[in-house]
N, CA, C and O of each residue as an XYZ file, in Angstrom:
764
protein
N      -4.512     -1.557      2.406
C      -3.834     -0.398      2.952
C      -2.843     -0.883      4.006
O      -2.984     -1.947      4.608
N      -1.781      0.007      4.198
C      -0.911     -0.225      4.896
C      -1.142      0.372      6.471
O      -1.428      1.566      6.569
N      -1.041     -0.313      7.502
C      -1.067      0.340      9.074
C      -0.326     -0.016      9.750
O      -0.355     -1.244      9.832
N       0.612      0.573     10.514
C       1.838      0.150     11.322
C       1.118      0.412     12.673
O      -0.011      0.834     12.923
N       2.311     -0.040     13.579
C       1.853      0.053     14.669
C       1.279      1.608     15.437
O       1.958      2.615     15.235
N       0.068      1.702     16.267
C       0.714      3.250     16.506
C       0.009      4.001     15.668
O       0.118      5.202     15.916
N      -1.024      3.601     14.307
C      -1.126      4.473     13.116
C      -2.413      5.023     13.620
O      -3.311      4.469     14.254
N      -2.294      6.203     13.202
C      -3.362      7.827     13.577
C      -3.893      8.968     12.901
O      -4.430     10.038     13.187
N      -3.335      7.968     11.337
C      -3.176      9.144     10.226
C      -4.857      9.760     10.194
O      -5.869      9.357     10.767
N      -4.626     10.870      9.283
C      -5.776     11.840      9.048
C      -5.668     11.855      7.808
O      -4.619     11.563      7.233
N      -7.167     12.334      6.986
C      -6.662     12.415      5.365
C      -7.944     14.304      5.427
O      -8.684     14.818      6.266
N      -7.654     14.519      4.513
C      -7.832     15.891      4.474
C      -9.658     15.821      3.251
O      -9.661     15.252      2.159
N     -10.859     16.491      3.819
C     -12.096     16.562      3.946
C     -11.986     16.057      1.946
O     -11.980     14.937      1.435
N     -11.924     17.288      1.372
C     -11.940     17.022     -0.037
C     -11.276     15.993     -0.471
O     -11.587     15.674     -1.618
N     -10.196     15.135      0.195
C      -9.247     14.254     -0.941
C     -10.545     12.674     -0.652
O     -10.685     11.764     -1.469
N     -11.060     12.750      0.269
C     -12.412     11.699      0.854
C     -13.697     11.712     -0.622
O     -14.011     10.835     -1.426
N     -14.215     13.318     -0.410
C     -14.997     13.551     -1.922
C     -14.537     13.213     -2.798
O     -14.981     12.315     -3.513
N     -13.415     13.905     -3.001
C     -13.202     13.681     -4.512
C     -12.787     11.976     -4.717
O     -13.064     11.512     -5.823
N     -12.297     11.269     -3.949
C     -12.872      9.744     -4.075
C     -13.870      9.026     -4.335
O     -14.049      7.953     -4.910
N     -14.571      9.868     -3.763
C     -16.116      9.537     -3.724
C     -16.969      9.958     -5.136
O     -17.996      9.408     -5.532
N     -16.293     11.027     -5.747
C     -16.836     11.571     -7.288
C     -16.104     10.312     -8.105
O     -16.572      9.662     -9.040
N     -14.913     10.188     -7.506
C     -13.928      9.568     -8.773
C     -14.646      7.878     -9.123
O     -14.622      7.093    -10.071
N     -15.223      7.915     -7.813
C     -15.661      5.632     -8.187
C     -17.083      6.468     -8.078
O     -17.734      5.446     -8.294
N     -18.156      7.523     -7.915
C     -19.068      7.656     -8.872
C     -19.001      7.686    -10.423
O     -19.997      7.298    -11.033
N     -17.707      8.193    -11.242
C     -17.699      8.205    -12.415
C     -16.909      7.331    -12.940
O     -16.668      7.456    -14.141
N     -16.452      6.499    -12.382
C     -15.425      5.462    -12.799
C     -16.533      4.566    -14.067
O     -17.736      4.459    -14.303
N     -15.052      4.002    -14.692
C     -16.223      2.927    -15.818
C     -16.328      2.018    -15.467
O     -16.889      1.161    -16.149
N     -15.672      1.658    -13.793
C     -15.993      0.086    -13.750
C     -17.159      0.352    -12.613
O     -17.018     -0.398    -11.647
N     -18.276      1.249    -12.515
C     -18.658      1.711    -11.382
C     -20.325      1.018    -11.626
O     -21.407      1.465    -11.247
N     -20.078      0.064    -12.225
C     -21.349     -1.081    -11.882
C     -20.930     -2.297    -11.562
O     -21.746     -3.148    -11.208
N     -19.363     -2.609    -11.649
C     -19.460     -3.780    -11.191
C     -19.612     -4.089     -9.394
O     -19.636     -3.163     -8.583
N     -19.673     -5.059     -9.136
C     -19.924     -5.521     -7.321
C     -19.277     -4.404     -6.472
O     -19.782     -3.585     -5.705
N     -17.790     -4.664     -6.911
C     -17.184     -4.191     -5.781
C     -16.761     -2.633     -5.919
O     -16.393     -1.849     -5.044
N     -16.870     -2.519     -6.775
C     -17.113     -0.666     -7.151
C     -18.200      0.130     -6.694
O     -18.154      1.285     -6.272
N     -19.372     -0.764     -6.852
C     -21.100     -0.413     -6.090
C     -20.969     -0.084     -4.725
O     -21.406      0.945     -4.210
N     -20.097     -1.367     -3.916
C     -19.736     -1.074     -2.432
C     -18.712     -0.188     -2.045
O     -18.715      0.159     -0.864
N     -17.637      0.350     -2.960
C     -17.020      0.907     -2.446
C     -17.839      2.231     -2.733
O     -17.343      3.015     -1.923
N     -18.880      2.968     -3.476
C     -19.411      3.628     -3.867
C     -20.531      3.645     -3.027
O     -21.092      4.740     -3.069
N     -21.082      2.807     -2.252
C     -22.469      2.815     -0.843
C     -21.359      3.416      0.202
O     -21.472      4.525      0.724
N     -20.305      2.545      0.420
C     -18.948      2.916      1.739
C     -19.074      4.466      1.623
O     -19.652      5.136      2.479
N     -18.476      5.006      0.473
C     -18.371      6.386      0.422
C     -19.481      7.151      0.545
O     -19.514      8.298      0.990
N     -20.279      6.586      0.195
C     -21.531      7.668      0.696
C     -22.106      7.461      2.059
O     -23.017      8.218      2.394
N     -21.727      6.600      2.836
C     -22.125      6.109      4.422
C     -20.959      7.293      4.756
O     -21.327      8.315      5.336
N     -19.851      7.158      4.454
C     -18.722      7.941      5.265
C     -18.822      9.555      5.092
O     -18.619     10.179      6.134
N     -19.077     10.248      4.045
C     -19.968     11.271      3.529
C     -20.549     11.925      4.270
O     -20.341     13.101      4.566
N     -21.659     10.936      4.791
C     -22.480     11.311      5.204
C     -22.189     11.332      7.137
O     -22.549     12.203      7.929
N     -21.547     10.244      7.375
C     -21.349      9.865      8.766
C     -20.554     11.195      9.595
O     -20.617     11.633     10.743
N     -19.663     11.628      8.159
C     -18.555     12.856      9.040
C     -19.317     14.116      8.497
O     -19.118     15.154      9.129
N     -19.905     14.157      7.743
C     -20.884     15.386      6.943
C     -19.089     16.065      5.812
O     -18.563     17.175      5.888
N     -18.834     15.353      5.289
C     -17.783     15.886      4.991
C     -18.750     16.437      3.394
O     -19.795     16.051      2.871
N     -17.711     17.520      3.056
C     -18.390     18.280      1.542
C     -17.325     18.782      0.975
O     -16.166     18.813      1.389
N     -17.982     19.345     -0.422
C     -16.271     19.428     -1.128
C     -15.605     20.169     -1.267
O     -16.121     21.135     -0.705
N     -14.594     20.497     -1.715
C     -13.594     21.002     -1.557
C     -13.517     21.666      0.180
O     -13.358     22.805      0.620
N     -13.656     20.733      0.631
C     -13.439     20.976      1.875
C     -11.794     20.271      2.806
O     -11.422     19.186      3.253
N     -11.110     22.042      2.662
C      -9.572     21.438      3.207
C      -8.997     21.780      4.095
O      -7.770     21.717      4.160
N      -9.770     22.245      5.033
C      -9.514     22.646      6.492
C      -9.671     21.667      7.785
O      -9.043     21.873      8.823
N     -10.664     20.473      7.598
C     -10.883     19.634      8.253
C     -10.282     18.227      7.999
O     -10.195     18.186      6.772
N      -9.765     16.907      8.553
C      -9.465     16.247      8.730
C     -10.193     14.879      9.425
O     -10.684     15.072     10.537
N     -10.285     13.698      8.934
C     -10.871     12.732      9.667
C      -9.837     11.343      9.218
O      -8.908     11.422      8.415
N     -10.224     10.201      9.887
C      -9.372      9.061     10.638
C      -9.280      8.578      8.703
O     -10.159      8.672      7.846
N      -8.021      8.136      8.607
C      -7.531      7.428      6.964
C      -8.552      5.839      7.324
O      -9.424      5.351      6.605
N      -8.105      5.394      8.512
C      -8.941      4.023      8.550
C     -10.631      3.761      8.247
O     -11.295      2.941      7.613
N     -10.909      5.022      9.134
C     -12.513      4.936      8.931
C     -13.436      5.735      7.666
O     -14.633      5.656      7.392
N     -12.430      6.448      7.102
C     -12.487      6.603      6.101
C     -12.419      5.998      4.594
O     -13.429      5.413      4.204
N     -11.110      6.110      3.567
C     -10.930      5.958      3.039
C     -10.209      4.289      3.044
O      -9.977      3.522      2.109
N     -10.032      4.177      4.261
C      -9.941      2.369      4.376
C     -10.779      1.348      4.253
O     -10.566      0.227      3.789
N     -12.246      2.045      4.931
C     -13.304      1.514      4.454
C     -14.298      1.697      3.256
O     -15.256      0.934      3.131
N     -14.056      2.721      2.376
C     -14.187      2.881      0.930
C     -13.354      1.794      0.560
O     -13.841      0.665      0.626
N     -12.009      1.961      0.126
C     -11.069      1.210     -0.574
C     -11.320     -0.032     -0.573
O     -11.341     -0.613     -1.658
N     -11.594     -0.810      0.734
C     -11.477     -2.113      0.904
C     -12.023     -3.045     -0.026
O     -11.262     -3.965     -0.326
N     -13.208     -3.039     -0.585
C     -13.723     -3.823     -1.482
C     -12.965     -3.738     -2.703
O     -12.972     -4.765     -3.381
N     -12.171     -2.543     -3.239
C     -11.282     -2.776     -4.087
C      -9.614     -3.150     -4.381
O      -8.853     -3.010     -5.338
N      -9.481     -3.858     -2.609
C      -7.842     -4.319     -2.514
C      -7.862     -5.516     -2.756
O      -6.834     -6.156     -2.534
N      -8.911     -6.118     -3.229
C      -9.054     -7.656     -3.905
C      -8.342     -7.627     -5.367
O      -8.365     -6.646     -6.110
N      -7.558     -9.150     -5.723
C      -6.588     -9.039     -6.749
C      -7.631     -8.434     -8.129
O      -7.004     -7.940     -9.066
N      -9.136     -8.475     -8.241
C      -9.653     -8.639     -9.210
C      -9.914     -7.182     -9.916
O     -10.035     -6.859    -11.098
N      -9.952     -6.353     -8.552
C     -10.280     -5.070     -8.830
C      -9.321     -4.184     -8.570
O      -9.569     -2.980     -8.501
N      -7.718     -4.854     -8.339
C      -6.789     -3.470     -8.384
C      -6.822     -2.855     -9.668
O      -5.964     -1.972     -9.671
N      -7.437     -2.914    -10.800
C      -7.001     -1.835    -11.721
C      -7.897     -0.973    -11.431
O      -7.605      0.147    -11.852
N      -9.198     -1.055    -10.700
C      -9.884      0.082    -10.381
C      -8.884      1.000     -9.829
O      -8.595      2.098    -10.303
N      -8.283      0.346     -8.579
C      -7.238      1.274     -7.870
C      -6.386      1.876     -8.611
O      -6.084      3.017     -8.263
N      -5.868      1.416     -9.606
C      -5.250      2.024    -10.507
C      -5.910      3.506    -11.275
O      -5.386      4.588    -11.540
N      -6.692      3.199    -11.386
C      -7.926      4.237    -11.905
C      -8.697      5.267    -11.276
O      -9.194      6.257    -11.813
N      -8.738      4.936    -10.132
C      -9.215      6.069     -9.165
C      -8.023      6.848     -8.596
O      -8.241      7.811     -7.862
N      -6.831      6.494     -8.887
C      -5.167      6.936     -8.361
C      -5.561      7.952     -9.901
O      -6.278      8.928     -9.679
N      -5.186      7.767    -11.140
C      -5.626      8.515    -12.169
C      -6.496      9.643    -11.993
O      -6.338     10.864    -11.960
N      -7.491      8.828    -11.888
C      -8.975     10.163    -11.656
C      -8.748     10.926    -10.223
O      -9.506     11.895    -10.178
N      -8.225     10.848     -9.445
C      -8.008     11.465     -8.236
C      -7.442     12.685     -8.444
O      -7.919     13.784     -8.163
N      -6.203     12.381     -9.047
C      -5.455     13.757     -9.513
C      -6.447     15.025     -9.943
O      -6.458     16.157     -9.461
N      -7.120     14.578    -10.804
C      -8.058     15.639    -11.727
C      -8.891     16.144    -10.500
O      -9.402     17.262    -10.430
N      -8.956     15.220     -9.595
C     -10.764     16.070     -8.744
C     -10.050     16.292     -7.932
O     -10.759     16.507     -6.949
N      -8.674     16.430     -7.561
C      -8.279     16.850     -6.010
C      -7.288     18.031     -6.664
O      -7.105     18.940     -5.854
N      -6.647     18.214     -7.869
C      -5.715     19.507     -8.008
C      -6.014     20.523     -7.794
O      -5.374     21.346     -7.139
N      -7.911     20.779     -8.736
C      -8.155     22.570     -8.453
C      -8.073     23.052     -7.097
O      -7.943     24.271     -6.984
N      -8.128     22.227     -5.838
C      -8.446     22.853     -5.137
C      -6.867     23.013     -4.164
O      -6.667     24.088     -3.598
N      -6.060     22.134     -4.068
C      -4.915     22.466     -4.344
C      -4.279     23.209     -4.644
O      -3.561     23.883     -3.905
N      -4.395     23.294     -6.050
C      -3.680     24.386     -6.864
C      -3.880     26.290     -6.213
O      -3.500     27.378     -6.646
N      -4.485     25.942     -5.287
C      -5.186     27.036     -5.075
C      -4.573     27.364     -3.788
O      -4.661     28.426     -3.171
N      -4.022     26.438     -3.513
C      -3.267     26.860     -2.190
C      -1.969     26.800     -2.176
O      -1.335     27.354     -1.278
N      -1.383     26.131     -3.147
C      -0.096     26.153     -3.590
C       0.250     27.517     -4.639
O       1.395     27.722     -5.040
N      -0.692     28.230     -4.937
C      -0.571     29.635     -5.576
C      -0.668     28.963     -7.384
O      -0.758     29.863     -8.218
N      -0.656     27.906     -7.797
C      -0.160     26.952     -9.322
C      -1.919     27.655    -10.149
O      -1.956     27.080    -11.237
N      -2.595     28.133    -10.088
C      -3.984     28.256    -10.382
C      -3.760     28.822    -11.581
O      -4.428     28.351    -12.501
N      -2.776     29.973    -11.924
C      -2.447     30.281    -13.425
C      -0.987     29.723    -14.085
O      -0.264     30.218    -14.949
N      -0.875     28.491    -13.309
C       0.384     27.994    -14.559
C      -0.041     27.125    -15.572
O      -1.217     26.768    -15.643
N       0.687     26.811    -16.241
C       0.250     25.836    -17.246
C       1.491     24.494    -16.527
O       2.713     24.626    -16.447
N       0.814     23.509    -16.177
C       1.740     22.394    -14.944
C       2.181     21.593    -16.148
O       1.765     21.172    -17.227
N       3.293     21.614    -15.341
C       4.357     20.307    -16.613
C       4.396     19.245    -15.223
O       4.475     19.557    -14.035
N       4.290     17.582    -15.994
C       4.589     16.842    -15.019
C       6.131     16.919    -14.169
O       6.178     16.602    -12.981
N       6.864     17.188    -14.616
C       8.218     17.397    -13.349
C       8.116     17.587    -12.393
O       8.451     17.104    -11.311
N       6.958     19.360    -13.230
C       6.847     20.490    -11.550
C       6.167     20.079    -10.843
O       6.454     20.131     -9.647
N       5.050     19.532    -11.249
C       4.266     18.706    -10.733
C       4.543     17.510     -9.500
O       4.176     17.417     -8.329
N       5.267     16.779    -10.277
C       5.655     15.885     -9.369
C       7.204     15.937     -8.854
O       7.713     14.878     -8.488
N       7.717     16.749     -8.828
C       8.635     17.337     -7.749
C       7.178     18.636     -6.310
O       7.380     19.134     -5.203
N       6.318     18.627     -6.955
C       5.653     19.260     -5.568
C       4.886     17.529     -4.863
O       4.184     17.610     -3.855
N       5.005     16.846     -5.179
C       4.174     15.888     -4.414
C       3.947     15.879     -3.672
O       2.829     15.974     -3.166
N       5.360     15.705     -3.069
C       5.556     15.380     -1.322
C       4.862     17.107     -0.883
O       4.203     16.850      0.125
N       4.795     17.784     -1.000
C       3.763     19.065     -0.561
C       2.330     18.813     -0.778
O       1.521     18.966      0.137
N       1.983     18.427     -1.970
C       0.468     17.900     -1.860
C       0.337     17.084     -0.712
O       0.016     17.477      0.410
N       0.675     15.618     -1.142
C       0.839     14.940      0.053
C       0.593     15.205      1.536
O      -0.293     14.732      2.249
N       1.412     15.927      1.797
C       1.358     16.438      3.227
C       0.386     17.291      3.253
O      -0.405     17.307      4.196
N       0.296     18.115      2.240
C      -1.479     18.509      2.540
C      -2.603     17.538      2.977
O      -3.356     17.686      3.940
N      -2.581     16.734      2.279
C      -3.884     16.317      2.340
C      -3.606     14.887      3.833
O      -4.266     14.980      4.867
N      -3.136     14.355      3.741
C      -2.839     13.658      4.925
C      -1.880     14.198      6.041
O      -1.171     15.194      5.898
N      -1.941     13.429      7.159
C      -1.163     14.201      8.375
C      -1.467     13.148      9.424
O      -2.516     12.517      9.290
N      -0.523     12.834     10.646
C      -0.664     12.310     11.586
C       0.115     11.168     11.616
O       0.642     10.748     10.586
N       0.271     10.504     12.919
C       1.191      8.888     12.863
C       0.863      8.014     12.030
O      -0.252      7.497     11.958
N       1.955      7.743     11.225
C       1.931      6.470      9.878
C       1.591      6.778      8.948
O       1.071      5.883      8.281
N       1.649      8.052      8.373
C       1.076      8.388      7.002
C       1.967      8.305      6.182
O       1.719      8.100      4.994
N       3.241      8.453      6.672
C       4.488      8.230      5.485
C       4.906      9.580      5.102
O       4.978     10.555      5.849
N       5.217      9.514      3.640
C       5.813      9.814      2.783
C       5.606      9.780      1.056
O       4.990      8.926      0.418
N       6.315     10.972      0.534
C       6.524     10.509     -0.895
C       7.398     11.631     -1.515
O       7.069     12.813     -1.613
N       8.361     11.168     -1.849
C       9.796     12.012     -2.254
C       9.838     11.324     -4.090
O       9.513     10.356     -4.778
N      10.369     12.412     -4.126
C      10.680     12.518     -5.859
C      12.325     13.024     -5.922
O      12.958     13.931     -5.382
N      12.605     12.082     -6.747
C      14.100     12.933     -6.938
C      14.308     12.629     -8.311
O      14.076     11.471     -8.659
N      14.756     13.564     -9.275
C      14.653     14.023    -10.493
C      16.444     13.813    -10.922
O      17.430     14.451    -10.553
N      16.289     12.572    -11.894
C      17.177     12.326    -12.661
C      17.268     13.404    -14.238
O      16.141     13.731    -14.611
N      18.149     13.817    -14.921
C      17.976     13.628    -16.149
C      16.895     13.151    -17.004
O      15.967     13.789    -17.500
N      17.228     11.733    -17.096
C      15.759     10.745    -17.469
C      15.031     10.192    -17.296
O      14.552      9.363    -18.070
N      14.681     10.448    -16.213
C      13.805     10.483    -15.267
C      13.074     10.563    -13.954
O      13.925     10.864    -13.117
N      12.210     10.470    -13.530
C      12.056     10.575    -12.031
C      11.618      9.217    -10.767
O      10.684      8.416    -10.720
N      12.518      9.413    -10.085
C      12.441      8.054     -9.021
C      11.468      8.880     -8.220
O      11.742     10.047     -7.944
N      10.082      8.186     -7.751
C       9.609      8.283     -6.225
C       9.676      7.045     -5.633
O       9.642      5.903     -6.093
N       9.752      7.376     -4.812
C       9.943      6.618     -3.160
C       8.834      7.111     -2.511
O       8.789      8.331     -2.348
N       7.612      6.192     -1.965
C       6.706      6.545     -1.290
C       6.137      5.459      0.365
O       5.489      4.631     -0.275
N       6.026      5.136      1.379
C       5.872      4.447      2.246
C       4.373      4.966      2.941
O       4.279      4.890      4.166
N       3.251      5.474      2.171
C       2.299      5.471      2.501
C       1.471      4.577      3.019
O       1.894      3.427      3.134
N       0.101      4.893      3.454
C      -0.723      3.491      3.794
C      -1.595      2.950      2.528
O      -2.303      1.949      2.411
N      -1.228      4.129      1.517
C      -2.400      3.575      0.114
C      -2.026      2.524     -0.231
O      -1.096      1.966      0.352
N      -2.856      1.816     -1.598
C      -2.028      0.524     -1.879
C      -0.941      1.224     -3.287
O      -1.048      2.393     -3.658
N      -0.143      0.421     -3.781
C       0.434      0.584     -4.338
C      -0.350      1.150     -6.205
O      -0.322      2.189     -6.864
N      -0.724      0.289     -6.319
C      -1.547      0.687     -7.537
C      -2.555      1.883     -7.770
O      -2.876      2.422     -8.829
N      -2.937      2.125     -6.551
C      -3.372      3.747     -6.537
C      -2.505      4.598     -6.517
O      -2.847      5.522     -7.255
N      -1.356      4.812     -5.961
C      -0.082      5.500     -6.432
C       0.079      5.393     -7.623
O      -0.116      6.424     -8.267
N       0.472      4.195     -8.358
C       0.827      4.307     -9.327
C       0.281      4.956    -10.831
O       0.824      5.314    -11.877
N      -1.353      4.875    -10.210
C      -2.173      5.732    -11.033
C      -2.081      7.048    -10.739
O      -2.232      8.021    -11.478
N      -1.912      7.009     -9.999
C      -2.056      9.288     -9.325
C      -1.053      9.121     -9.972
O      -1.380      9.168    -11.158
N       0.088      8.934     -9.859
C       1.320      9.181    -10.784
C       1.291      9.474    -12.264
O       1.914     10.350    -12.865
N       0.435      8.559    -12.746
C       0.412      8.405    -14.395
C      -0.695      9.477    -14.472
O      -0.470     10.306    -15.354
N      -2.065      9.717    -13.633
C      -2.915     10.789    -13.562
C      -2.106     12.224    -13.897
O      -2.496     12.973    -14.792
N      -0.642     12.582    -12.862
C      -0.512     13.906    -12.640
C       0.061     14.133    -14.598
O      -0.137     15.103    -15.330
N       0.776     12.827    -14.900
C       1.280     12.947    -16.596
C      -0.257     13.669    -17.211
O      -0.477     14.852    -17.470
N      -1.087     12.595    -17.312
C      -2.651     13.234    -18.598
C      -2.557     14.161    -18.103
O      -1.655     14.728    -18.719
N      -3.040     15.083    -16.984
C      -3.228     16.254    -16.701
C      -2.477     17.266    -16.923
O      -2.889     18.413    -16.753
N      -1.141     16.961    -17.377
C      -0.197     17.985    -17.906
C      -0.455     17.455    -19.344
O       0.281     17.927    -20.211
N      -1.315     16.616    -19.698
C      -1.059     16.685    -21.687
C       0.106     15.982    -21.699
O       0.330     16.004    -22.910
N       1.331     15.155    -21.046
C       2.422     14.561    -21.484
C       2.064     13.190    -21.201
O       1.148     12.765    -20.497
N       3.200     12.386    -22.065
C       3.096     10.723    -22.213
C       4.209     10.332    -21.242
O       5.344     10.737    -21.494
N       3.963      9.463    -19.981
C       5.176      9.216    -19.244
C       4.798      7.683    -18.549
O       3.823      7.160    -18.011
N       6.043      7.354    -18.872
C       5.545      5.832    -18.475
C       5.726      5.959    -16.905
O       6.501      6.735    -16.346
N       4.759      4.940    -16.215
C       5.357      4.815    -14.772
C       5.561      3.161    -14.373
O       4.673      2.385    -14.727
N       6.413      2.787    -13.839
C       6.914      1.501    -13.508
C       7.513      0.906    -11.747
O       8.564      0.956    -11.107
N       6.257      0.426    -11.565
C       6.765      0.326    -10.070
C       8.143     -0.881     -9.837
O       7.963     -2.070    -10.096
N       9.190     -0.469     -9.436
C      10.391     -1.457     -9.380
C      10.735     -1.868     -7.919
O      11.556     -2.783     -7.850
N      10.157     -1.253     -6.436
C      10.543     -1.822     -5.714
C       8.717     -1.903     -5.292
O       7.906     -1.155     -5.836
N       8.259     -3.128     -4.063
C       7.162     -2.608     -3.531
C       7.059     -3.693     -1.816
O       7.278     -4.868     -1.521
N       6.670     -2.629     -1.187
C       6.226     -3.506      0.456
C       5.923     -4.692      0.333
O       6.582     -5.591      0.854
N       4.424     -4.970     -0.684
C       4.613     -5.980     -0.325
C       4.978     -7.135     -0.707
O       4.347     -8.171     -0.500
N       6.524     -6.990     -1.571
C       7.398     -8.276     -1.920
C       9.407     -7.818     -0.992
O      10.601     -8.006     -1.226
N       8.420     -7.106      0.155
C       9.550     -6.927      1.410
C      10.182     -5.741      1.222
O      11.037     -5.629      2.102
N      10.171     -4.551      0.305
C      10.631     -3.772      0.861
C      10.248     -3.166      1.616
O       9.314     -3.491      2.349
N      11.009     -1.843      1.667
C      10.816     -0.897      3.262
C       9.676      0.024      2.401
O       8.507      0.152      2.766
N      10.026      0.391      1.671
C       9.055      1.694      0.696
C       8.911      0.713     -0.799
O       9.648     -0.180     -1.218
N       7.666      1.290     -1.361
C       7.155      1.289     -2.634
C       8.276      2.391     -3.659
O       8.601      3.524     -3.307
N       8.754      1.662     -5.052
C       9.582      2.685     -5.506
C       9.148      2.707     -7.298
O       8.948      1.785     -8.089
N       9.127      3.939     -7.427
C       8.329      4.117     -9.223
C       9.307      4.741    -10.111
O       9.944      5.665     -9.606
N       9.580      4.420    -11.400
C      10.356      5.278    -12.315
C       9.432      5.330    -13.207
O       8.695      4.427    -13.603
N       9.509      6.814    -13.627
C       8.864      7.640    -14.547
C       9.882      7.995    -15.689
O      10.851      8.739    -15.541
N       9.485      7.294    -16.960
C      10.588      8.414    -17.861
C       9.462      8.870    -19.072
O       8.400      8.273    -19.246
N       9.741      9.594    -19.560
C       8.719     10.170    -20.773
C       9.145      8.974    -22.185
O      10.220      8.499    -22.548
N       7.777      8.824    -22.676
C       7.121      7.797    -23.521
C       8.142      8.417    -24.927
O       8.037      7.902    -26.040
């Protein structure tokens, strides 16, 4: 994860659970470091009493979901991250959707991910949390994101918000922090 100087971010009660469901049901959720990030989440769970769909409350991104994650920012297990960025989408929209008024649409990825940066800011808040902007080409869509997640969990929530609309969309990370840029950058075009 990413922390700048100064960083104070907050992540929002349910987006913590539904992490915590997502590497309970994950398929890699017997190997080592999936087990620990899966004990982490249930220490943290339990430590803040957080429960689900719970989106009124807020606790620390570091002591949280930094210390879940960690066992999976090793090179061996970023595709988990990849995968829990996927499965995240699914366990964090209904409740979302519900506040964004979306509860009877049928979501196309565009609309979808032209609301990001509104999810987003839902669920996190505070110094150093960043960003994540979408800007919609023709053929496709550029985000630009400077969060503290790692990159490969983005890149799965990304490809997540596609299955969940039923569409095929490739995602391709072309710029990223940490080979020096300023922001992480993804193009999406449909398969």
């Amino acid at each position: 994860m990413f922390y700048g100087a100064g960083f104070a971010g907050e992540v929002q009660g349910g987006f913590v659970h539904a992490v915590q469901v997502t590497l309970d049901h994950s398929i890699f959720r017997d190997s080592h470091a999936v087990q620990r990030a899966i004990r982490r989440a249930q220490e943290v769970v339990l430590r803040f009493g957080i429960t689900p769909g719970e989106l009124t409350r807020f606790y620390p991104i570091k002591e949280t979901l930094g210390v879940i994650f960690e066992p999976l920012e090793h090179a061996h297990q970023r595709g988990t991250l990849f995968r829990v960025g996927g499965e995240m989408f699914t366990a964090m929209f209904p409740y979302q959707a519900r506040i964004l008024s979306l509860a009877n649409e049928t979501p196309r990825t565009r609309d979808l991910m032209r609301r990001m940066s509104a999810l987003y800011t839902m669920a996190n808040r505070g110094a150093g949390v960043g960003s994540i902007r979408v800007d919609e080409q023709p053929d496709r869509l550029i985000v630009v994101e400077n969060t503290p997640y790692e990159c490969l969990f983005h890149e799965g929530l990304f490809a997540g918000v596609a299955r969940y609309c039923g569409e095929s969309w490739n995602v391709a990370q072309t710029e990223c922090r940490h080979r020096g840029a300023t922001a992480c950058r993804y193009e999406m075009t449909l398969k």
